[in-house]
KEBA-34391 format. One line per 3 residues: number of its first residue (from 1); their letters; for each residue z, y, x of N, C-alpha, C. Coordinates in nm, 4 decimals, padded with zeros to 6 digits. Layout:
REM KEBA-34391
NUM) a) Z Y X Z Y X Z Y X; ...
This chain:
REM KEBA-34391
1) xxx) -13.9007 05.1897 -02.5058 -13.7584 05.1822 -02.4690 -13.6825 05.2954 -02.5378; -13.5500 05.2638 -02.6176 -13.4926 05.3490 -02.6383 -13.4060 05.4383 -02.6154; -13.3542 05.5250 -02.6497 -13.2529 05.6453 -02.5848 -13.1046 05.5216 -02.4859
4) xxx) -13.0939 05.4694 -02.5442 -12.9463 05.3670 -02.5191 -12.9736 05.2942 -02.4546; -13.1428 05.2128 -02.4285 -13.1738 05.1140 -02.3236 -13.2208 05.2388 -02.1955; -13.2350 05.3072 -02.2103 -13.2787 05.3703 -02.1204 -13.1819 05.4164 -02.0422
7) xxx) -13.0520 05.4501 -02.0918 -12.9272 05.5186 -02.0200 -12.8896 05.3915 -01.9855; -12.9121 05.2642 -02.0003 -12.8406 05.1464 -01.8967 -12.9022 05.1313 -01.8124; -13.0522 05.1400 -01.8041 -13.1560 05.1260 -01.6872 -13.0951 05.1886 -01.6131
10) xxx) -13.0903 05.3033 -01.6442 -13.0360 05.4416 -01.5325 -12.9097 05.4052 -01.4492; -12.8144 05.3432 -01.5525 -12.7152 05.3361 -01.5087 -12.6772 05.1930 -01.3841; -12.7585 05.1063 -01.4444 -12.7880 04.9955 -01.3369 -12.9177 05.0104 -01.2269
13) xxx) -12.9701 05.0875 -01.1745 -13.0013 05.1427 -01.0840 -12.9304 05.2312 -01.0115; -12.8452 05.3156 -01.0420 -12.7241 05.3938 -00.9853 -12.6802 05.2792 -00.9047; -12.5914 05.1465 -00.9767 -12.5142 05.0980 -00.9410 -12.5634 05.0102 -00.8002
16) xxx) -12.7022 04.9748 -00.7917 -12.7598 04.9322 -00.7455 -12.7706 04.9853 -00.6252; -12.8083 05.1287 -00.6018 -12.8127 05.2027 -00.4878 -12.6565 05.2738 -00.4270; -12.6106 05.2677 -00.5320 -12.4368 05.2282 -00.4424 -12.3988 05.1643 -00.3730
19) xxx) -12.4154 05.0359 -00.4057 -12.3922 04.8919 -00.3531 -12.4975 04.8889 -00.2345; -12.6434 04.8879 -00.2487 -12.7331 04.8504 -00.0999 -12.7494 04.9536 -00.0533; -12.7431 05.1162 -00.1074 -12.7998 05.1972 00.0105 -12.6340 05.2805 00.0562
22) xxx) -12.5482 05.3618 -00.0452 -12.4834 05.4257 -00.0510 -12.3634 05.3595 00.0411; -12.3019 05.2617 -00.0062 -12.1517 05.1640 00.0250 -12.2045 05.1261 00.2097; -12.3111 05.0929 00.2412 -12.2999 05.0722 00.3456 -12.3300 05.2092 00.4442
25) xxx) -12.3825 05.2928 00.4285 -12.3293 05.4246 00.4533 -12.2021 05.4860 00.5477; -12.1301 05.4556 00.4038 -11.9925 05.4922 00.4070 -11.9366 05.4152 00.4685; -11.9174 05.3122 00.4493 -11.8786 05.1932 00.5811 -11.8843 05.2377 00.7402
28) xxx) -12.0298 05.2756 00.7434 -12.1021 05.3205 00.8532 -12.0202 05.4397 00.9560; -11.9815 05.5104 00.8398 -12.0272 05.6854 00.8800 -11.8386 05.7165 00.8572; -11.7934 05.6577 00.6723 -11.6855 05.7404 00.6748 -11.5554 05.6269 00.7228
31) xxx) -11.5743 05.5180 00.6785 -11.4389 05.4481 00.7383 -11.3862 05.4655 00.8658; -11.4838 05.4800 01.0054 -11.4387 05.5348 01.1624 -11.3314 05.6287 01.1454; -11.3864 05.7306 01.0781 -11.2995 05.8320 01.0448 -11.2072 05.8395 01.0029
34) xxx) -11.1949 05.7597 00.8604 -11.0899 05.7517 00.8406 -10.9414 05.6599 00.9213; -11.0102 05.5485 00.9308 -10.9591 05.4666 01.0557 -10.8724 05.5831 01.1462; -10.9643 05.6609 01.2122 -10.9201 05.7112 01.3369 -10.7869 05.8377 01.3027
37) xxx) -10.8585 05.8897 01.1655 -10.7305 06.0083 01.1718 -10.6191 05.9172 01.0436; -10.6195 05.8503 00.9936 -10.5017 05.8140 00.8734 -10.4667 05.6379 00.9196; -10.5294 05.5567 00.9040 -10.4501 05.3845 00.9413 -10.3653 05.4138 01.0315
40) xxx) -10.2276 05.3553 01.0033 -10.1560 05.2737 01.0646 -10.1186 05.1420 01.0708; -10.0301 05.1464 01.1833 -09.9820 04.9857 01.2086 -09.9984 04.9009 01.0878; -09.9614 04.9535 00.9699 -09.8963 04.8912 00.8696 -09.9846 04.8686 00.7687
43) xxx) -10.1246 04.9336 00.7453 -10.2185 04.9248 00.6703 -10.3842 04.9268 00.7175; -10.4738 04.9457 00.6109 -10.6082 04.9793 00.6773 -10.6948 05.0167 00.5403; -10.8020 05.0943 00.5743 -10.8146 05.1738 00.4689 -10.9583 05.0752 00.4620
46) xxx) -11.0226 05.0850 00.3175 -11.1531 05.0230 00.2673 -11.2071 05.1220 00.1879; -11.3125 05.0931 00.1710 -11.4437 05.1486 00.0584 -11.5030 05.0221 -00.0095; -11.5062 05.0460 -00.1231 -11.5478 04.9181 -00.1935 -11.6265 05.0286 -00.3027
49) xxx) -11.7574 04.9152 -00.3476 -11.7997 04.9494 -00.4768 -11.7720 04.8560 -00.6119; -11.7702 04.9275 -00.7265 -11.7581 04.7673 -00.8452 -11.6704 04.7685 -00.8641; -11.5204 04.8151 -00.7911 -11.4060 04.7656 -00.7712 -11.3251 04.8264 -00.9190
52) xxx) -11.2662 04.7108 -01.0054 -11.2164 04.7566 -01.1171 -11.0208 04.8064 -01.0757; -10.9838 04.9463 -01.1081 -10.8158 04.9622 -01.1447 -10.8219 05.0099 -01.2853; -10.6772 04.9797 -01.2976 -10.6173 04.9535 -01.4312 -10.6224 05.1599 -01.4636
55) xxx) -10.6249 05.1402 -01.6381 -10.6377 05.2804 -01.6807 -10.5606 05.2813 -01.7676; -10.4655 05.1711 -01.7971 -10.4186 05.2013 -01.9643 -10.3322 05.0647 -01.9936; -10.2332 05.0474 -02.0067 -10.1222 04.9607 -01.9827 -10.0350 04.9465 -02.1762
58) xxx) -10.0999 04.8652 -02.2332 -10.0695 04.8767 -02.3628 -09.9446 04.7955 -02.3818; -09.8658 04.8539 -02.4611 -09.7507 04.7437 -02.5075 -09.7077 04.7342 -02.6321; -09.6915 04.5994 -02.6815 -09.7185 04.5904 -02.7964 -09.5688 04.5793 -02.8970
61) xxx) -09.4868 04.5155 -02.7950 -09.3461 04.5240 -02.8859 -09.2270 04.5064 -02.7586; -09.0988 04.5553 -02.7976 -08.9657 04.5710 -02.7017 -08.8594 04.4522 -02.8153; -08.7861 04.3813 -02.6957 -08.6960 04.3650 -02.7974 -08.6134 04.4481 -02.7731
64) xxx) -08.5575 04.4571 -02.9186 -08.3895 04.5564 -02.9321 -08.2708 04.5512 -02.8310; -08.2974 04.3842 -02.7870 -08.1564 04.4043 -02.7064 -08.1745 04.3841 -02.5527; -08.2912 04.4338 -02.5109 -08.3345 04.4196 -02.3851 -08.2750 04.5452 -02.3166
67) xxx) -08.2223 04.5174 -02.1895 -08.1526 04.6438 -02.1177 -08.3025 04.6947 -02.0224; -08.2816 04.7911 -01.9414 -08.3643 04.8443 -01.8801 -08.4546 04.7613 -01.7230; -08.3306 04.6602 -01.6930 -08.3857 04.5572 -01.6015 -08.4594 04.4258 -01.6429
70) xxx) -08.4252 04.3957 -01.7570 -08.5074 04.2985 -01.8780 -08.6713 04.3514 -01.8455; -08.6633 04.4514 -01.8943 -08.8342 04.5258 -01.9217 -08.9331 04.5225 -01.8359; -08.8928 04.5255 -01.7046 -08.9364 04.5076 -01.5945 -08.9778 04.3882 -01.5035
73) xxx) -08.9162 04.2937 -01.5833 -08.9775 04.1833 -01.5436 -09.1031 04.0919 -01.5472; -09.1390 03.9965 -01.4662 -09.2377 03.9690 -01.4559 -09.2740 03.8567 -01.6360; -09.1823 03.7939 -01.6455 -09.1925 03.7374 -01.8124 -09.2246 03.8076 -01.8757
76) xxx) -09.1505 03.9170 -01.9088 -09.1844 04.0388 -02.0136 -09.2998 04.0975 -01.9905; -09.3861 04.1246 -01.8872 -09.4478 04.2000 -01.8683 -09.5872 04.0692 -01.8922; -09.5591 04.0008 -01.8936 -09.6840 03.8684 -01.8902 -09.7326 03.9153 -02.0841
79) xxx) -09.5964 03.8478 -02.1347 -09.5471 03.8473 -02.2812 -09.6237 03.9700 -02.3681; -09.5670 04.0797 -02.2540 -09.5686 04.2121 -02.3980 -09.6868 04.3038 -02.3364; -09.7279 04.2888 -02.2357 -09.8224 04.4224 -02.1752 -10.0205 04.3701 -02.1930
82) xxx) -10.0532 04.4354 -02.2240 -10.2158 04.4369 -02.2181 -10.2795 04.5425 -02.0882; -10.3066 04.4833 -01.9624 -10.3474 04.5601 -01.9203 -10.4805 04.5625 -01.9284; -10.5308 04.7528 -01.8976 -10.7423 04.7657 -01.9271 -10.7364 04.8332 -01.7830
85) xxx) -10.8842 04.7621 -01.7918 -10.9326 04.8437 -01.6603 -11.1093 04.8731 -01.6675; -11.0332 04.9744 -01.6036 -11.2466 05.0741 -01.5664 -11.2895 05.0116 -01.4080; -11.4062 04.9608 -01.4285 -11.4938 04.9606 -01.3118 -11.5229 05.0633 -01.2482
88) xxx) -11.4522 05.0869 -01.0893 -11.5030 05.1930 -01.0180 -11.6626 05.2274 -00.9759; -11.7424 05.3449 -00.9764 -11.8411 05.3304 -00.8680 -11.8211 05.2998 -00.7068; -11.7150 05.4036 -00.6888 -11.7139 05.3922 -00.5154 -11.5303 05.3868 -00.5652
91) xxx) -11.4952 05.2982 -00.4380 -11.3404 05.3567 -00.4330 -11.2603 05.3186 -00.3019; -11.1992 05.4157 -00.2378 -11.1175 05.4393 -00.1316 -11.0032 05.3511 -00.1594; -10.9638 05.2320 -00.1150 -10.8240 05.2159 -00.0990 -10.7460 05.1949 -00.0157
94) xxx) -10.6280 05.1763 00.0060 -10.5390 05.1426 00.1384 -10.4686 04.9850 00.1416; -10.5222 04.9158 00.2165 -10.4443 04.7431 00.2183 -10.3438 04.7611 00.3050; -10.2377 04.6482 00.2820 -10.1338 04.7067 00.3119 -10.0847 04.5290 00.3838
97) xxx) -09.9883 04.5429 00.5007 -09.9896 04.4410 00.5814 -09.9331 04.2854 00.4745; -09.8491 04.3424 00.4100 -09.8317 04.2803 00.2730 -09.9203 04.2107 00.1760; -10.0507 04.2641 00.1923 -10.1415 04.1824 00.0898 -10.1442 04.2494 00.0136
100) xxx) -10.1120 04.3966 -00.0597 -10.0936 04.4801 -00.1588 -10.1841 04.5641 -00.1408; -10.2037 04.6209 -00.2104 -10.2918 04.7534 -00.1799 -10.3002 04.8711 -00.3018; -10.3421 04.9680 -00.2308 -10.2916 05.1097 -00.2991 -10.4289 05.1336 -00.3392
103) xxx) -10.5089 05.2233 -00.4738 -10.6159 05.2899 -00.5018 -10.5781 05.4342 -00.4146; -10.6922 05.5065 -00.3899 -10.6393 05.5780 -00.3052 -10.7377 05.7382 -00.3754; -10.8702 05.6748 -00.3724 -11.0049 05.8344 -00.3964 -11.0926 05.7622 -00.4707
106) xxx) -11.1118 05.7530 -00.6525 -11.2301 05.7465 -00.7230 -11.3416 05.8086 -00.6870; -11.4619 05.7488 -00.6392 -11.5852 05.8602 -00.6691 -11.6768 05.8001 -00.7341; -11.7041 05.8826 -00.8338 -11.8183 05.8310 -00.9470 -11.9139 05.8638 -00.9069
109) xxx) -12.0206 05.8236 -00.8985 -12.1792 05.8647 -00.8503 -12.2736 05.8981 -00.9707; -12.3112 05.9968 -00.9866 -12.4966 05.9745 -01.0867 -12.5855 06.0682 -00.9921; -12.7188 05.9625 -01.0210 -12.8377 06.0616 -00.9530 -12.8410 06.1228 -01.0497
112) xxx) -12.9145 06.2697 -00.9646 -13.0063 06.4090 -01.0448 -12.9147 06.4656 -01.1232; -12.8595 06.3822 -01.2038 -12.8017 06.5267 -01.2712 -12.6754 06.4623 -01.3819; -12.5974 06.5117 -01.4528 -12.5137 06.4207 -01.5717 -12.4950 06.5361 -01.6741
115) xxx) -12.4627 06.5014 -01.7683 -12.4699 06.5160 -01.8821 -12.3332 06.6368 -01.9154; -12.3610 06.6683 -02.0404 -12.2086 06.7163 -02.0764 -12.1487 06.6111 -02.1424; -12.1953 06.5485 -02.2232 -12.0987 06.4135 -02.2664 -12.0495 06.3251 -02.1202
118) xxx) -12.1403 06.3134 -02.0128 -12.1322 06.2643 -01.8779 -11.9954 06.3166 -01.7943; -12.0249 06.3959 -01.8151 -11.8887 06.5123 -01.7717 -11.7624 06.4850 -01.8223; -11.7775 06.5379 -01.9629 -11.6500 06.5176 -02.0851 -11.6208 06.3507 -02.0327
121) xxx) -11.6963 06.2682 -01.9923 -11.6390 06.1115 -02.0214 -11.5491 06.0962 -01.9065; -11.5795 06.1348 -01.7887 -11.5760 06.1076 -01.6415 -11.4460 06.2295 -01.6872; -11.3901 06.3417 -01.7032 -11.3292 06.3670 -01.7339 -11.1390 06.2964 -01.8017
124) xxx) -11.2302 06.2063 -01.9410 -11.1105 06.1230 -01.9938 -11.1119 06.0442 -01.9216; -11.1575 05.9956 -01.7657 -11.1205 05.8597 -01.7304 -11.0566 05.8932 -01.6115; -11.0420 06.0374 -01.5834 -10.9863 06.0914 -01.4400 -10.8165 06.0952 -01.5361
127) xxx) -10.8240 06.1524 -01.6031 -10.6868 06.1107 -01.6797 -10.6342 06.0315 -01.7372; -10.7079 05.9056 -01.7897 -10.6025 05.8255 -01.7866 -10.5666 05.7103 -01.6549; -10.6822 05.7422 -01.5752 -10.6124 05.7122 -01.4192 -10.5074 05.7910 -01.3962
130) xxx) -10.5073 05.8558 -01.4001 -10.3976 05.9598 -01.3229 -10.2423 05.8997 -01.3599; -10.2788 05.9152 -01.5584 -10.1434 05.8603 -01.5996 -10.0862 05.7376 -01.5404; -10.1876 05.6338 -01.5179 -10.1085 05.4736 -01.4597 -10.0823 05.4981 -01.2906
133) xxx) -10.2216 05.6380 -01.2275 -10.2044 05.6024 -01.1143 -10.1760 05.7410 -01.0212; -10.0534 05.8258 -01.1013 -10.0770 05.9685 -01.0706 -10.0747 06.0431 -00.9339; -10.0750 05.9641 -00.8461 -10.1263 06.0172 -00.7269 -10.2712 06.0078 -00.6610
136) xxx) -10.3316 05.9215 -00.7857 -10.4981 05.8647 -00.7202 -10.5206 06.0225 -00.7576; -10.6844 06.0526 -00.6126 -10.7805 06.1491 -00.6842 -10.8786 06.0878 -00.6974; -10.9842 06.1874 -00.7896 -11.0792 06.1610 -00.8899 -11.1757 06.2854 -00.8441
139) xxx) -11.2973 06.2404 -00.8580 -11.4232 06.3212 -00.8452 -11.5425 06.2277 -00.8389; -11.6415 06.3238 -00.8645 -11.7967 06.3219 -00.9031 -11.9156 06.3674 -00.7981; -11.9300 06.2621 -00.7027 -12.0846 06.2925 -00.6560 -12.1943 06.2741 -00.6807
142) xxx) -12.2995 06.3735 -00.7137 -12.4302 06.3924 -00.7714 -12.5223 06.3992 -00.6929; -12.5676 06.2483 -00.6551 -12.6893 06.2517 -00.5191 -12.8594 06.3001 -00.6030; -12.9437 06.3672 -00.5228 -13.0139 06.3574 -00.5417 -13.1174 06.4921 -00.6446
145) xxx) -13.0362 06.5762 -00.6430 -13.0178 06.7117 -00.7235 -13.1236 06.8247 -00.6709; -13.2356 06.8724 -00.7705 -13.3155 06.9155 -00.7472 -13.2939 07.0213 -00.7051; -13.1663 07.1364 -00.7347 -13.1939 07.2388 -00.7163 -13.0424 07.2168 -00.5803
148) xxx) -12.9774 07.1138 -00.5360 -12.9338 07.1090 -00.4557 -12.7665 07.1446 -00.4897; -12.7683 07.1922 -00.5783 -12.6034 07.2610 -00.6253 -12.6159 07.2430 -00.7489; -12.4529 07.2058 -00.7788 -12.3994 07.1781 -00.8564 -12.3474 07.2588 -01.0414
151) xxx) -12.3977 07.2178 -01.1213 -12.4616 07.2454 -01.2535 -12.2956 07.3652 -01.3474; -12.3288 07.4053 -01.4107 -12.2242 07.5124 -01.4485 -12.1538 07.3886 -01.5268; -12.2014 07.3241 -01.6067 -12.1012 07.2354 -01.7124 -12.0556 07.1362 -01.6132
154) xxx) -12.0475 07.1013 -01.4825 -12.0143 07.0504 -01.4126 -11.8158 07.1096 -01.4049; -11.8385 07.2497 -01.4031 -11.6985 07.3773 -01.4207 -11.6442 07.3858 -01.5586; -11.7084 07.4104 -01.6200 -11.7141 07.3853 -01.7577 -11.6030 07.2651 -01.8449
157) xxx) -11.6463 07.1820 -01.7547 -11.6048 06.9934 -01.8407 -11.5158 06.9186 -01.7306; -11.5303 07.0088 -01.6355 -11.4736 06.9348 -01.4957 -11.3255 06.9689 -01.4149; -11.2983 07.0425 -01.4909 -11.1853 07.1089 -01.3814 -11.0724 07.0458 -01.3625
160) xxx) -11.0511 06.9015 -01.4246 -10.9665 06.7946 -01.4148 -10.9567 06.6938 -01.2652; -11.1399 06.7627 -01.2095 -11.1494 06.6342 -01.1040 -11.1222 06.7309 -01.0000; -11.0853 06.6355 -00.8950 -11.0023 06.7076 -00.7615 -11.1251 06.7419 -00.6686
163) xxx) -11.2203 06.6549 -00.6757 -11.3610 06.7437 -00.6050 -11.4824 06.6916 -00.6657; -11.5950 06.8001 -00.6493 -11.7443 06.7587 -00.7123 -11.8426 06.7970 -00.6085; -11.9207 06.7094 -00.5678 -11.9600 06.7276 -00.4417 -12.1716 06.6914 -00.5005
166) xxx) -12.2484 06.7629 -00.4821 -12.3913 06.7481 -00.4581 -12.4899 06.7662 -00.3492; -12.5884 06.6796 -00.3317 -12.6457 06.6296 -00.2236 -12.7970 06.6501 -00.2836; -12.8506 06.7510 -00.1932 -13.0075 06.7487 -00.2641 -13.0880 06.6443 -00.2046
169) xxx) -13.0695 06.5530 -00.1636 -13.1829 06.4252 -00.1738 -13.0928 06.3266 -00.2253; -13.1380 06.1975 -00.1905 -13.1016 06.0623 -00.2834 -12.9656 06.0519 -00.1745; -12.9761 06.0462 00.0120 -12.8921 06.0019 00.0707 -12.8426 06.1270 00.1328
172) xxx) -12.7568 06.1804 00.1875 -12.7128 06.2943 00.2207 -12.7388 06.3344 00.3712; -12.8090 06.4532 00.3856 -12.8707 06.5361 00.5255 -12.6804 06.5179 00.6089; -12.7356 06.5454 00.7389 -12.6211 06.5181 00.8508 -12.4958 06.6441 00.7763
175) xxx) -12.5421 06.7904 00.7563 -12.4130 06.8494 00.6710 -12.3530 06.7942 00.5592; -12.4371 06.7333 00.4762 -12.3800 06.7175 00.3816 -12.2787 06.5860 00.3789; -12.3013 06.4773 00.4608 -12.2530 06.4109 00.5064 -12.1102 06.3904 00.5945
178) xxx) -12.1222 06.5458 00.6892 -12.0452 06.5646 00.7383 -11.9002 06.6073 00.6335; -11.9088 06.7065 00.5371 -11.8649 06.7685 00.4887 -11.8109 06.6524 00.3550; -11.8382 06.5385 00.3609 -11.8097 06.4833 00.2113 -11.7110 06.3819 00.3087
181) xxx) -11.7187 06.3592 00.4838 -11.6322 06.2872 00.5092 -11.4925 06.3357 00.4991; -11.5082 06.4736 00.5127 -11.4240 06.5866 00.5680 -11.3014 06.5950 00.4646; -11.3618 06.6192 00.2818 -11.3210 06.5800 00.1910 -11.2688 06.5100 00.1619
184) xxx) -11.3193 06.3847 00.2215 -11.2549 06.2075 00.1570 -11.1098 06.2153 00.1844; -11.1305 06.2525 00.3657 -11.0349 06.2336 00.4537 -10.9059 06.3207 00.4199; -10.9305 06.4448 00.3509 -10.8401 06.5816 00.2627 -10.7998 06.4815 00.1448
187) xxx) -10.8767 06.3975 00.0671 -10.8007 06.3857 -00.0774 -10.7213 06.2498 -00.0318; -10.7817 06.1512 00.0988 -10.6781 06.0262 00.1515 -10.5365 06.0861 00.1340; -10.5107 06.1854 00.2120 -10.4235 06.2744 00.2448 -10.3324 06.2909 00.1567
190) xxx) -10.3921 06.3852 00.0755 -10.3299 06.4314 -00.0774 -10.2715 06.3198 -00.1373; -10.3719 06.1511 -00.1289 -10.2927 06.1290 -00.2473 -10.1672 06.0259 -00.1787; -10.1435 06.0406 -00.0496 -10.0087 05.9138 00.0316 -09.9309 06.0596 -00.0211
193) xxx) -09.9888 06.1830 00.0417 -09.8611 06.2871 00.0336 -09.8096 06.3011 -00.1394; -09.9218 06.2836 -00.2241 -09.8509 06.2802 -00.3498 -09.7284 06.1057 -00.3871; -09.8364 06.0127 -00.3518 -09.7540 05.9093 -00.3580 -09.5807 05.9397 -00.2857
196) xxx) -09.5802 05.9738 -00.1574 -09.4547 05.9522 -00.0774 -09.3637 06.0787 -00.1638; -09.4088 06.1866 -00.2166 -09.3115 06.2380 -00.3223 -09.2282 06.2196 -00.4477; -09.3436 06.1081 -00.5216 -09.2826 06.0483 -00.6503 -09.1962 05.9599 -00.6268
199) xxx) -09.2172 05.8936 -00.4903 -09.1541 05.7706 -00.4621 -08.9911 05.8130 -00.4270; -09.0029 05.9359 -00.3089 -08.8880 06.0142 -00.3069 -08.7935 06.0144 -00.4261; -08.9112 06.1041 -00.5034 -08.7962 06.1112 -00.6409 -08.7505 06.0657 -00.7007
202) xxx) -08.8019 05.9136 -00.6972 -08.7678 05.7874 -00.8105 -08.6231 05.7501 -00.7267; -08.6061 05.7484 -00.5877 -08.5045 05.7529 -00.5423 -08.4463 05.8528 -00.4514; -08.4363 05.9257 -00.5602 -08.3449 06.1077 -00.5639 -08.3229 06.1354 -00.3865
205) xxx) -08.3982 06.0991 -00.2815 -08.4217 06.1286 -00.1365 -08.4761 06.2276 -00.0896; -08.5887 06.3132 -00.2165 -08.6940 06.3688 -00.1646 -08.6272 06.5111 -00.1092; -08.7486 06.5447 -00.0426 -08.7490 06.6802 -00.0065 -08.7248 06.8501 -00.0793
208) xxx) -08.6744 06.9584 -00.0397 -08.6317 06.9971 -00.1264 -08.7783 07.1080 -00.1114; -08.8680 07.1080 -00.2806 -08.9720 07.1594 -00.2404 -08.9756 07.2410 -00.3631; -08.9975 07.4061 -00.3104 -08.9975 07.5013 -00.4035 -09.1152 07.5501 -00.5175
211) xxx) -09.2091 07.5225 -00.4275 -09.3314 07.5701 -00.4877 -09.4353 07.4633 -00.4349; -09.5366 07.5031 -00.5450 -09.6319 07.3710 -00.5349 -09.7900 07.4633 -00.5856; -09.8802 07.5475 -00.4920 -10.0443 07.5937 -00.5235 -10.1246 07.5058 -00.4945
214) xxx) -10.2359 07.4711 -00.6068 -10.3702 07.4415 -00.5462 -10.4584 07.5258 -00.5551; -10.5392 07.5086 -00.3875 -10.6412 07.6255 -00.4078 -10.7622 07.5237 -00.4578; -10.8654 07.6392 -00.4639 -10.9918 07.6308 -00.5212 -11.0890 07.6395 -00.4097
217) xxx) -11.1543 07.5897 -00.3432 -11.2542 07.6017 -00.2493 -11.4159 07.5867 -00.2995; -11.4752 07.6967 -00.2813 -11.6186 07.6625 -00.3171 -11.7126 07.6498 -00.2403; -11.7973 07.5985 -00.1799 -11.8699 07.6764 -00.1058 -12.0512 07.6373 -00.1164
């Protein structure tokens, strides 16, 4: 087997233990939670694996005499747009009483360990999500990690993703578990509170907000 069949093996076994051991898990353990502190009336939150969103929205030509409400339409947008999309590993979203639904928390999974090209890739794909979907977050959990913590080129290649979380066995001990719901439930958060700001601004309502830190938490 070669270098390239071998990184798909890998990679379709990942996907594999997402789907039968990992996804029902989370079902299990983190949706209650989330349920209990974020759904409302008006929505309900899911975990799905497989689940493909759009990364990259190509367009190929404008006409000249199209005004700004032209562009936006559903013809034009059939006509002139190419949309691409990446297959999620894990992904958080919010359904909405409407039938709509919001992406909400990417998490990419690899056992044992990833790469620096692994890194660097998962990297370009946290950004050009961001661009189509700039309130989604993005991060990397690494089940299954021998030495239990998380690799320096992980810091290195990573500082784009909003969290990186490692688990020294395949399924995660009751802390570690605890602590990755704890997370989910922090970046749910982050990304309605980022959504309900842009949305503000698109119609000049928002709040008047001076300053904007993110911290760094390690632990």
């Amino acid at each position: 087997m070669n270098k390239d069949d071998l990184e798909v093996n890998v990679k379709l076994k990942e996907k594999e233990w997402v789907k039968e051991k990992l996804l029902p898990i989370l079902k299990e353990k983190l949706l209650p939670i989330l349920i209990e502190k974020i759904k409302t009336k008006d929505n309900d939150l899911c975990v799905a694996a497989s689940k493909r969103i759009m990364y990259a929205n190509e367009i190929f030509k404008y006409t000249s005499s199209m005004d700004q409400k032209e562009i936006i339409t559903e013809q034009f947008c059939k006509s002139n747009f190419n949309l691409r999309a990446y297959e999620t590993d894990l992904l958080i979203y919010e359904k909405k009483n409407d039938n709509s639904w919001v992406p909400r928390v990417i998490i990419e999974v690899k056992m044992k360990s990833i790469s620096t090209h692994g890194c660097i890739d998962y990297a370009h794909k946290a950004n050009q999500h961001k661009i189509i979907h700039p309130y989604i977050r993005y991060g990397v959990l690494i089940s299954d990690v021998k030495s239990g913590f998380l690799s320096g080129r992980m810091f290195r290649h990573g500082m784009d993703f909003d969290f990186l979380i490692a688990w020294s066995k395949r399924e995660p001990d009751k802390l570690e578990l605890n602590k990755f719901v704890e997370i989910m439930v922090e970046e749910v958060k982050t990304s309605r509170k980022l959504e309900g700001i842009l949305l503000e601004y698109n119609k000049k309502k928002h709040e008047k907000i001076k300053y904007m830190h993110r911290k760094l938490i390690l632990e």
